[in-house]
N, C-alpha and C positions, 0 to 999 in steps of 0.2 A: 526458362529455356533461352530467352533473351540474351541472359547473363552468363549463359553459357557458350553461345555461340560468340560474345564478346571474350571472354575468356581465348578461347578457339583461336581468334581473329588476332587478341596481342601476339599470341604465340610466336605465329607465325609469321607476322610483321616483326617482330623480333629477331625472329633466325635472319629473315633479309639483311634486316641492318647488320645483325652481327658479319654476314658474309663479307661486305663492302666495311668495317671498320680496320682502323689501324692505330696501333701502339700508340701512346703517350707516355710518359715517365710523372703525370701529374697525379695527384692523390686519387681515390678510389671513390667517387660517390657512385651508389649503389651497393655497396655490401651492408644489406639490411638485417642479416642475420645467418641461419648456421642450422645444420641438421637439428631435428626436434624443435623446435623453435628457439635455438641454443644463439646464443650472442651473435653479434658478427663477428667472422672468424677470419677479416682479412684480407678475401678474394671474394669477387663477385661471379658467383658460379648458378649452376643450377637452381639451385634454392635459394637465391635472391632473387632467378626468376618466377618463380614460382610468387612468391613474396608480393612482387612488383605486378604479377597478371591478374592478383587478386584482387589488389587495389587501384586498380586501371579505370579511368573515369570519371574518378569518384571526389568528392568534396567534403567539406567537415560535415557535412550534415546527412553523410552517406552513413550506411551500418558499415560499410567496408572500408571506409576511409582509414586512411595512415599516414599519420603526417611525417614517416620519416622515407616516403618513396616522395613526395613535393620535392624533389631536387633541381629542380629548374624554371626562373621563370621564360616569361616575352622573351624570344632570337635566343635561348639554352642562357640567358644571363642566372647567376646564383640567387637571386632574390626568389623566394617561397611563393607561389603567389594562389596558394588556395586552392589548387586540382591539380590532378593528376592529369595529365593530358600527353600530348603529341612530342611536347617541348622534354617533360621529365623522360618520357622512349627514349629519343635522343642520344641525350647525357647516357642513360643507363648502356643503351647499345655501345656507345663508343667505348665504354668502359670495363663491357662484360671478358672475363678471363684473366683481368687483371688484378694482379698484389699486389697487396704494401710491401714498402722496401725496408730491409733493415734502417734504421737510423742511430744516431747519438755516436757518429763512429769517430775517434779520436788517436794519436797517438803522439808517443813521447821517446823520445833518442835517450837510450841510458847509456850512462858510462859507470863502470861498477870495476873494483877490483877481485869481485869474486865468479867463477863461472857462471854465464846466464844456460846451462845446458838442466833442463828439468829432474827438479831432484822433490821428491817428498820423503819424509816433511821435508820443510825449510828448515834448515837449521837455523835455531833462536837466535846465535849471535850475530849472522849474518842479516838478520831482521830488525836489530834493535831499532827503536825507534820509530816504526810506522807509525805503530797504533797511537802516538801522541804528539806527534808534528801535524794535528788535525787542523790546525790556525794556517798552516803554509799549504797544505794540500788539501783541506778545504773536506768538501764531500764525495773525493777523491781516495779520501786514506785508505779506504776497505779497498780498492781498486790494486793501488801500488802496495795492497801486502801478499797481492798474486803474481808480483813479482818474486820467482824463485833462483834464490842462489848456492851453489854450489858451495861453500865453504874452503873444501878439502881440494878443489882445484885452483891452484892460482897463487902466489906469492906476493909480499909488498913489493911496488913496485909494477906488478903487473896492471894489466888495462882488459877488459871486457868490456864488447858494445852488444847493442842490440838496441829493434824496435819496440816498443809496447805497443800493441794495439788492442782499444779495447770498444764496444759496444751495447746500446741496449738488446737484452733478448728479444726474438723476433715470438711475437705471439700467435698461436691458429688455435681456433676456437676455445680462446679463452688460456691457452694450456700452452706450456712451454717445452712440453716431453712429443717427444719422436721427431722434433727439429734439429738438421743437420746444417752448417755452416760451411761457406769458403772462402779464403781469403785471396784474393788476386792481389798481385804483385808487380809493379813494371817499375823497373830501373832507367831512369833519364825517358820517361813516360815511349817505351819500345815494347809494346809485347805485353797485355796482363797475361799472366799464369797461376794458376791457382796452387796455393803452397802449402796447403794443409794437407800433411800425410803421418803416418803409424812413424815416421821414423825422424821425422826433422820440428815438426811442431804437434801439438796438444791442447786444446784449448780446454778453460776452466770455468764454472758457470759459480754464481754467488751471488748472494741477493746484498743490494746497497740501497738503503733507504727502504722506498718503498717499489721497489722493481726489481729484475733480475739482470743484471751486470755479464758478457761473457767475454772472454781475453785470451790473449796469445801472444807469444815475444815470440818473433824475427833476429835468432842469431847470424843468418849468413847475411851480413851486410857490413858494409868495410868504409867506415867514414874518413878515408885516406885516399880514398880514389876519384873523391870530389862529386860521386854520383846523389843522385836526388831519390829517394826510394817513394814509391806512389802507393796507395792500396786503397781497394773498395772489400764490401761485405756482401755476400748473397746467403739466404737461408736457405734451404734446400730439402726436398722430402725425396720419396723415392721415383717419384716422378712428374717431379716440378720444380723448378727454381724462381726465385724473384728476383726483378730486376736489380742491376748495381745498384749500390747505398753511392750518399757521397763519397765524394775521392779527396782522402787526406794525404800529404806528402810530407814526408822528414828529407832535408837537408843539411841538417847542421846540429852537430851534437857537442855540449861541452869538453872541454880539453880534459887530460888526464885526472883523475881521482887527486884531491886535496891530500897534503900528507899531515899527520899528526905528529906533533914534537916533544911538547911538554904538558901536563906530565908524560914522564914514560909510561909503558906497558907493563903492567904489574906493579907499578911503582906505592911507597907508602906517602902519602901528605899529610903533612901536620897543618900547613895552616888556614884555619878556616875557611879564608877569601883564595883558594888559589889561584895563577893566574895560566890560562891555558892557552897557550901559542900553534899556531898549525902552518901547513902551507897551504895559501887558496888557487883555484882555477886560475882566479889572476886574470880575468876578462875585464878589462879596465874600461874601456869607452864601445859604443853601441852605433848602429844595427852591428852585432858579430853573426854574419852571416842570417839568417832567419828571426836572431832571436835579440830582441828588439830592445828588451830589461831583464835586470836578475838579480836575485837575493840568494844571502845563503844566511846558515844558523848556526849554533852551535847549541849539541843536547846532551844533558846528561839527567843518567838511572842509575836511581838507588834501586841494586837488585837486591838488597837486603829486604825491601817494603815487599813488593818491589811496586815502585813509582817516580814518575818524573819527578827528576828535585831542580833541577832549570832547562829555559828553554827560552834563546833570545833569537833574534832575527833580525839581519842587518839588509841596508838598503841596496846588496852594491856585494860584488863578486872580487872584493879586494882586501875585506879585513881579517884580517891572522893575526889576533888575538883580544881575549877578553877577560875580566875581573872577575871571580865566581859573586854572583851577586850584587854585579853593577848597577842592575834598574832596580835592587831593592824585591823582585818577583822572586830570589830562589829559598827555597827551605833549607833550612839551616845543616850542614853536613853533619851526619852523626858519626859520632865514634864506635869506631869495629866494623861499620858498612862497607863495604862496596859497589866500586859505581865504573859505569863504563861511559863514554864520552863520544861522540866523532862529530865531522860536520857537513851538510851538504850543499849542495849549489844548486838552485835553480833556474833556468832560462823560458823567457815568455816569450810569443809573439806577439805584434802590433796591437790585438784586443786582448792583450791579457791573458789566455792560455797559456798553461805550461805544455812547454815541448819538448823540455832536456831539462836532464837532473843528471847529475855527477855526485854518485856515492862514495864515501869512505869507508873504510876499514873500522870498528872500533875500537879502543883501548878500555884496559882499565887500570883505577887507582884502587888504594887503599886509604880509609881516613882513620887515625889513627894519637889519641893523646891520652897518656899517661892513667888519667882517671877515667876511662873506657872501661863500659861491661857489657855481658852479653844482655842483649835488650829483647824485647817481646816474647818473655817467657812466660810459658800457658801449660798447663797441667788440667787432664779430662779424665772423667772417672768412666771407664768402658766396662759394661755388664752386657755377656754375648749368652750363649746357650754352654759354652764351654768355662765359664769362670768370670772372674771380674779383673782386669788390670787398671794401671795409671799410663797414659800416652804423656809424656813430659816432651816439647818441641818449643824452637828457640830461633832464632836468625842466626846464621851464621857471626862470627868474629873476623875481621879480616886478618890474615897472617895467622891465625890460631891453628894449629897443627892437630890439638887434640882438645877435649871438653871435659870437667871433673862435675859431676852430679851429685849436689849432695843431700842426704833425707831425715828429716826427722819424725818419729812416729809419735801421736799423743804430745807433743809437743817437749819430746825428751832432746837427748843431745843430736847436734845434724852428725850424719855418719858417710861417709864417699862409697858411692854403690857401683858394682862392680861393672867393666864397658863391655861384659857379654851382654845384659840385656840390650845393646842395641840392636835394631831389629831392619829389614830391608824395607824403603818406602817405595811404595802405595803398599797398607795392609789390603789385606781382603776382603774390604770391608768398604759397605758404598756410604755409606755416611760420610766417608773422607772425599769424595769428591762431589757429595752435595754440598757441603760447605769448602769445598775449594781448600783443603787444607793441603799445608807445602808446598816449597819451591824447591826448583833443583840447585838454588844459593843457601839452603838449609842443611845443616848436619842432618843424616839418618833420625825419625823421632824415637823417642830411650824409652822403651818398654818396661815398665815396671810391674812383671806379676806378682811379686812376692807381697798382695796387700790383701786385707779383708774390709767387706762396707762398714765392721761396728769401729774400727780407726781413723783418723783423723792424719793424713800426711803431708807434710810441706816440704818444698823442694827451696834450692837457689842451684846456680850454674857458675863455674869459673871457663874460664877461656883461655887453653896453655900454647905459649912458643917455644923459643928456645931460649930458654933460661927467664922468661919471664913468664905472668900470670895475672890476671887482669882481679880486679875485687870482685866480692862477692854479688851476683845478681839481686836482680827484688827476688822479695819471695812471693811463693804462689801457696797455696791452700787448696786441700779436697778434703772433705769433710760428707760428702752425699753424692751417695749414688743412686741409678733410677732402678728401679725394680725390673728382673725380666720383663718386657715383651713379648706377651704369648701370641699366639696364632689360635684362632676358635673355626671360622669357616671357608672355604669348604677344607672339610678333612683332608688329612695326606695322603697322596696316593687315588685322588676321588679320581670320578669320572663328570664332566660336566657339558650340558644341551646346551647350557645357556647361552649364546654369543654376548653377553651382559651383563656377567654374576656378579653378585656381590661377595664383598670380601668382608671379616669381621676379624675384630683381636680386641687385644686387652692391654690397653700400652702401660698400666700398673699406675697411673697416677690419675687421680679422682679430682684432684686442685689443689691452687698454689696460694700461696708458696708451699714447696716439699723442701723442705731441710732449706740450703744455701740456692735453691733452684725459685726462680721469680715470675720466669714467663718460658715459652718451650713452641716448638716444634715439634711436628712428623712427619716421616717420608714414607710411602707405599710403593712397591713396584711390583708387577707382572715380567718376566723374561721369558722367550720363547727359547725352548731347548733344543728345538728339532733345526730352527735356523739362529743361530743367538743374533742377526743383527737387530730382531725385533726387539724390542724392549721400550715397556710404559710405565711410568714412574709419575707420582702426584704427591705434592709437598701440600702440608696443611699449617698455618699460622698459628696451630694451638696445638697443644702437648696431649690433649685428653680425647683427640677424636680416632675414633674407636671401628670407622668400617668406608668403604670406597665402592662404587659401583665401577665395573671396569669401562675406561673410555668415556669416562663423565663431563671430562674435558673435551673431548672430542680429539684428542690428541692420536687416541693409541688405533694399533692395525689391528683390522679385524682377527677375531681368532681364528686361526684353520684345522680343521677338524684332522684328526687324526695326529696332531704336534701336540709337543709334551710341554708342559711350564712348570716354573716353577717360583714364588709368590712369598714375600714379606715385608715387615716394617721394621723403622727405628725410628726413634723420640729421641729427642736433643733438649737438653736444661742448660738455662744461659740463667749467671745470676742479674744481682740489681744492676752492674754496670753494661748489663748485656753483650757479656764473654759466655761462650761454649765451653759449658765444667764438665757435663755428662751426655752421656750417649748409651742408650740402651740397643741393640741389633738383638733380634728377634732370630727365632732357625728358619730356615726356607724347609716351605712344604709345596709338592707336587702337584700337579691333576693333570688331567688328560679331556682336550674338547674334541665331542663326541658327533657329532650328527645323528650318528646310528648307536644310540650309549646300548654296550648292554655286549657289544661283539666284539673280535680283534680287530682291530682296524690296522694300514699299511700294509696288508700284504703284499709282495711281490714275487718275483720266481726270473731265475735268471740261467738260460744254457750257456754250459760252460764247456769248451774244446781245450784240452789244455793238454800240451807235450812239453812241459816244465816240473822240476823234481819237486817232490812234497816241500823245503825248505823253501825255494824259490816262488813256488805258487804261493802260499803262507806270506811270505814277503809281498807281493803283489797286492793280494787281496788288501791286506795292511793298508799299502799306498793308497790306493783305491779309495780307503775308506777316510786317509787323510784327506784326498782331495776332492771328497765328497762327492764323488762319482759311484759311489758305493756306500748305502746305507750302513751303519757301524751298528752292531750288538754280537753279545755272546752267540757262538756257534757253540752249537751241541756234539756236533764230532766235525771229522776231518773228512776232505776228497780221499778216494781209493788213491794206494801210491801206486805210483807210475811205475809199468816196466821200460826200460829203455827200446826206443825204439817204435814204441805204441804210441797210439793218443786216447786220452779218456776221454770219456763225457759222464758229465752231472747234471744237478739242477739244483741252483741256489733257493732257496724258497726263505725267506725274512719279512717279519712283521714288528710292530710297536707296542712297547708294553699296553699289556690291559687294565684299564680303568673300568669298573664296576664293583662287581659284587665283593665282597670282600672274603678273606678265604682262599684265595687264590691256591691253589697246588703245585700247577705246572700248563702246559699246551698239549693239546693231541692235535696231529695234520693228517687229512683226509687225503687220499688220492683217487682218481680214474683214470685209464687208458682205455685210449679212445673211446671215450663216451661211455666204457662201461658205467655200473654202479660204482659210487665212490666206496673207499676202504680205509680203515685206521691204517698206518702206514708208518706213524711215529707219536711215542708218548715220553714227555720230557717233564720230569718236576723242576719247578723255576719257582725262583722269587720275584714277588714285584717288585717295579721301579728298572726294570731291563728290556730293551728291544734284543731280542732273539733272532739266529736262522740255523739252518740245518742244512745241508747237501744229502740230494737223494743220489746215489751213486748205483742207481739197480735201474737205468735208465738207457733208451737205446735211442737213434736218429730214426731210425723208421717210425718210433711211435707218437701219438699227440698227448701230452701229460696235461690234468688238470687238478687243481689244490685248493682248499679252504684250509682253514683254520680255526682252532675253539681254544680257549680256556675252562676249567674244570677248577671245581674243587670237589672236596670229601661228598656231597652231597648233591652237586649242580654238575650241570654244563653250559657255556653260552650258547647263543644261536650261532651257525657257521661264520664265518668270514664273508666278503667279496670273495669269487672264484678267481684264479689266474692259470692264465693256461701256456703255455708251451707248445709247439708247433714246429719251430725252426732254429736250429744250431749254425751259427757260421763254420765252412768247412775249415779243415786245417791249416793252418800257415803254413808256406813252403819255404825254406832257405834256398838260395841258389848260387850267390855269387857276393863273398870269395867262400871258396869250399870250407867246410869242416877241417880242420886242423892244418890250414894250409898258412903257408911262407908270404908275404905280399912285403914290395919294396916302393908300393908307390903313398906317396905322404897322404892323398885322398884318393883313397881307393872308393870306388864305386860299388854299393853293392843292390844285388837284386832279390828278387824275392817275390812270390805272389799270395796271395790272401785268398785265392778262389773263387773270388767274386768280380765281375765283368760288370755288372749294370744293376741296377736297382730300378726297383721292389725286387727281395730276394724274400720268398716265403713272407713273412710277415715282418721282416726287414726294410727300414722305406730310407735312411738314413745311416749311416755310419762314420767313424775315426778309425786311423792307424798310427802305428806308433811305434818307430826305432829306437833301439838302445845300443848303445855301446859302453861296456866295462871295462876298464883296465884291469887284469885280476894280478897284475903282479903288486897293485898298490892297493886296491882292491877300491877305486873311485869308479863312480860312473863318469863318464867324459866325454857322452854326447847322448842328447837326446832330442827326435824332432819328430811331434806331431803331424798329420794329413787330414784335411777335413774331409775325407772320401774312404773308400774301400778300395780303388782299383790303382792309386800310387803303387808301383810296383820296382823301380829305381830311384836310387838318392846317389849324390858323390857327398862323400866328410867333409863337411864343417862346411857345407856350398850356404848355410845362414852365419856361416862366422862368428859361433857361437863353443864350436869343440875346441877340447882341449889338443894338441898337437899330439899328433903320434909317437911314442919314443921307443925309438930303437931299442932291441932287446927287450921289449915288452910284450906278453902273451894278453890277450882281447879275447872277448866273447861277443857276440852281436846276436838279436832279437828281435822278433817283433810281435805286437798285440794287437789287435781287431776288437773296433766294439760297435753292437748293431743296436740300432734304437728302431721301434714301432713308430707306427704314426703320430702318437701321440706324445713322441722323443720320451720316453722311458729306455731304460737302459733293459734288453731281453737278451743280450748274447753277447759274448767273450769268447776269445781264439790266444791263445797263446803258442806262439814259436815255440820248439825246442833252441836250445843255445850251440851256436854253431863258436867253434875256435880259431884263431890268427895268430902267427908273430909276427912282428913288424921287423924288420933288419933293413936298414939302410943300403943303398946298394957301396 
């Protein structure tokens, strides 16, 4: 009882103090931990009070003791001093409601010749170099290669600026997801404003080292107008923010992009040691403005390996030019490679941070002598479920136009095999990006199927120009191939409870050595088909292992019941010099995870309003199901066609193939209106391995529709489905303005329209989208289209997102619109489709 009125008593002397505290920007002592007893997450809140009332009092020699509320000794000083007392309230009081602030916030003034405006991907050329100037930017590199550029905007000669600014992830309870960012802003320190929006910056999150990294470039900023640009970081949830991070300022960015000279761009070199001249920034003597010292380099890549073949670094933002090979650190240039080159500049301040980098452009050469061949040629013996071929791939040749292949069988005469077999890269096939194989500085790899496993075939390569042709390559040898890759459990097509099945096969090899094969690999993967981002894949160090429990690693997503997969392996044999000769790929087989194994699982059922022609609706649905707003499987018949003028109603009803018994026939769907007894209503023979739906077109808005589902076969039925039920149709879309077949001369014409619906909850409606369209039919584009997160938008004027195409005179138009209602549980239950109203546009 004691201990409870003590309890009582901190409380409440607690809330006092909080009333009378006020802010500090000084670290947080007090955040003891985190709902459940989960870490601390940050902020000192409720349940650090809680935390701190428990252990009020108390000393090491208490049961309740906790030495991590000791936060204060004698007059609130930081020494520990062995209780919990008056002194630790305190500190805690002055503290309570307060976060941690962002920190590690930094930034760098770039100057670049290619657009800083957000492009994904980045284009590689535009990137060279990050990932290997790690020695000049340190543990930085992964940071500046979230610097995105443009490419395709911007000519030699031109100039791009901007900020980088980057920071550590700001963490709460442990976790770095549902945190929001902002960046403030102030120009000659006047005004922060926060600049992060949908339309001018992006920020990008990436793990560096051992933490999470998050960034943003600053294009509006104009290093000619002599301004000082300032910026702090707050994290932000939906209703909270923390205090400013520190405040970093850029003032001073290096001068124009260094130009390159020699070699030229595309150029051939013959000699070994070339010598590479450029023009630098040319910042000759320091402080220049902010930036205190500064180095620049010069890099070059063999994109034939592809790898760094030099990389020097000079003291001093004034050297234009260097000896390939001068300190004795470059690999030796090969013949037939090529290589691209540029160089950059960097500027520090007083402690050494970089603050400014000045990028270049990069070129490339070709290296190129006389007795050149094509190099790192490699020949794999690939056995799929469809036959066995030979994958022959090679580095490109520089200046080589065309490539001659040539084969000998059993070790007869070499014969030049024809350049149909080359085939488009990446095959289909995932063993080529488990071993990383090809670059896009590779010719297409030359498919050889015309071979059999009991032959023996060797390869060489020539490399053609114009009018010349390099000698013959090394040769390569196949001689063994690996045996199918079967697939044993579970069977194709299963059904499966487990959230953690095992998987079995037979990858055809017992030990090694097998033929020319010495030592080997395997690869296993799970793919999710109902969402393909999922996907779990586990590689195994030995060629013979034979079964995977799913998620062993702890890597993969759980499985969701009712999504389809589908599951296989390859084995890889590398000989004695440990090169990749063979590859066997196994077939992908199916299964379906079950919860409830045994029934159709996915049901849904969807009302459909629609004053659109059978062609058009047909069309629709399509999109729909491209944009994954609409479940995709075979329909068994069509919506009733439309008479002009009318509006139909249906009911989509769709579910996921069945996994179970085997045998399968077909589905039968059950119905009731209002609550009657249910009734067979529809019987369909189908194959497995298909999601199905049906439209019931004998359907009225007065009535409440309800639906299961079974599978049958000759002998069986399942148990029914989940019920889904129907209840509420959105009413019809109305056109209004411009009329049906009418004249308009105004370039953004305004049009209206109403959907029927004022306010929500509508029936069983809690949520909805609308959707304009505009056609051009004399060219037959669509050239405007703008979503509404609501139901009650009822006005838009053309192209008011500056996203349509312009109106052209003498052109005929059509315009529409669609409605979609979600439940509360945001499922997709109802669809409204416009009829199509007409326009011509004439100029006045």
């Amino acid at each position: 009882m004691k201990e409870n009125h003590l309890f009582l008593k901190v409380i409440i002397l607690i809330v006092f103090l909080l009333s009378f505290s006020t802010p500090s920007l000084a670290l947080i002592p007090g955040d003891f931990g985190s709902a459940n007893n989960g870490p601390p997450d940050g902020v000192v809140d409720f349940e650090d009070l809680m935390i701190f009332a428990l252990a009020y009092g108390s000393t090491p020699s208490d049961s309740n003791w906790n030495p991590a509320c000791d936060i204060a000794g004698l007059n609130g000083s930081t020494t520990h001093d062995g209780c919990i007392d008056f002194e630790d309230l305190m500190i805690f009081a002055m503290n309570y409601g307060r976060r941690d602030k962002v920190t590690g916030v930094k930034a760098i003034a770039i100057t670049t010749p290619y657009s800083l405006e957000p492009v994904w991907p980045t284009p590689a050329s535009s990137m060279i170099g990050f990932e290997d100037r790690t020695n000049k930017i340190g543990e930085k590199s992964l940071i500046l290669q979230n610097i995105k550029f443009d490419k395709l905007k911007g000519k030699e000669g031109d100039s791009y600026y901007g900020v980088f600014i980057y920071w550590d992830a700001y963490y709460q309870n442990g976790s770095t997801e549902n945190i929001n960012y902002k960046v403030y802003r102030s120009i000659d320190e006047i005004n922060y404003d926060n600049i992060i929006s949908d339309d001018n910056l992006y920020l990008d999150e990436y793990f560096e080292g051992e933490k999470y990294i998050i960034a943003c470039i600053d294009t509006d900023v104009d290093p000619n107008s002599g301004n000082s640009y300032s910026y702090y970081i707050t994290a932000c949830g939906s209703d909270w923010e923390t205090n400013p991070s520190q405040t970093v300022s850029i003032d001073t960015w290096l001068p124009l992009c260094c130009t390159l000279i020699s070699p030229l761009d595309q150029s051939i070199v013959t000699d070994p040691n070339p010598t590479f001249t450029w023009g630098p920034v040319d910042v000759a003597s320091f402080p220049y403005g902010s930036i205190c010292s500064g180095e620049s380099d010069l890099w070059i890549w063999d994109s034939n390996e592809p790898a760094q073949a030099w990389y020097i670094i000079f003291n001093n933002l004034t050297t234009s030019t260097a000896i390939y090979n001068q300190d004795g650190q470059a690999t030796p240039l090969v013949p037939g490679h090529g290589y691209y080159w540029n160089s950059w500049s960097y500027g520090y301040d007083l402690e050494g941070e970089i603050i400014a980098i000045s990028f270049c452009e990069a070129r490339s050469f070709g290296y190129k002598i006389t007795e050149g061949v094509v190099s790192d040629v490699n020949a794999t013996a690939v056995t799929t479920e469809w036959g066995y071929h030979i994958d022959l791939t090679y580095n490109s040749y520089y200046g080589a136009t065309s490539y001659k292949n040539y084969r000998s069988v059993n070790g007869g005469d070499y014969e030049l095999l024809p350049n149909y077999l080359y085939r488009e890269f990446p095959p289909d096939n995932n063993w080529h990006n488990l071993e990383g194989w090809g670059y896009s500085t590779s010719p297409p790899p030359f498919c050889d199927d015309d071979v059999t496993p009991d032959n023996t075939y060797s390869y060489y390569v020539i490399a053609c120009g114009d009018g010349w042709e390099t000698a013959p390559s090394e040769i390569v040898t196949i001689d063994t191939w690996l045996p199918p890759c079967s697939l044993i459990s579970p069977h194709d097509n299963s059904a499966i409870s487990d959230p953690n099945p095992t998987f079995t096969w037979n990858p055809g090899v017992s030990s090694l050595p097998y033929g020319s094969i010495y030592s080997g690999k395997s690869h296993f993967f799970v793919h999710d088909q109902t969402d393909p981002n999922r996907y779990w894949s586990i590689s195994f160090d030995e060629i013979i292992n034979s079964s995977a429990t799913y998620n062993q690693d702890g890597q993969a997503d759980p499985l969701v019941a009712g999504h389809d997969y589908n599951w296989g392996s390859s084995v890889y044999g590398y000989d004695e010099n440990g090169n990749l000769i063979a590859v066997s790929v196994s077939e992908r087989w199916g299964f379906g995870y079950l919860v409830e194994e045994g029934i159709v699982n996915g049901v849904y059922a969807i009302a459909i309003t629609n004053q659109l022609s059978m062609s058009k609706f047909e069309d629709k649905m399509e999109q729909l199901e491209e944009e994954d707003k609409l479940p995709s499987g075979y329909c068994f018949n069509e919506i009733t066609e439309l008479k002009e003028g009318f509006t139909n109603y249906a009911i989509r009803i769709g579910w996921y193939n069945y996994y179970g018994a085997s045998g399968l026939k077909g589905y039968r769907v059950y119905r009731n209106i209002n609550e009657e007894d249910f009734a067979l209503v529809y019987t369909f023979e189908a194959s497995a391995g298909y999601d199905y739906s049906v439209y019931d077109n004998d359907v009225s808005t007065d009535n409440v529709y309800a639906y299961y589902v079974t599978a049958y076969g000759d002998d069986w039925e399942s148990d029914h489905s989940q019920i889904v039920t129907i209840n509420t149709w959105l009413p019809p879309c109305s056109l209004i303005n411009p009329p049906n077949n009418s004249v308009i001369n105004n370039l953004n014409p305004i049009f209206n329209w109403t959907t029927g619906i004022t306010n929500l909850p509508y029936g069983s409606i809690y949520s909805g989208e609308s959707e304009i369209w505009v056609c051009d039919t004399t060219i037959g584009w669509i050239v405007w289209q703008l979503c509404f997160d609501d139901l009650t938008t009822s006005t838009v004027i053309y192209n008011q997102d500056g996203q349509a195409t312009p109106l052209v005179s003498g052109h005929n138009y059509w315009w529409n619109l669609e409605a979609f209602g979600y439940d509360e549980n945001d499922n997709l239950i109802a669809i409204s489709w416009s009829e199509d109203w007409y326009f011509d546009y004439l100029e006045n």
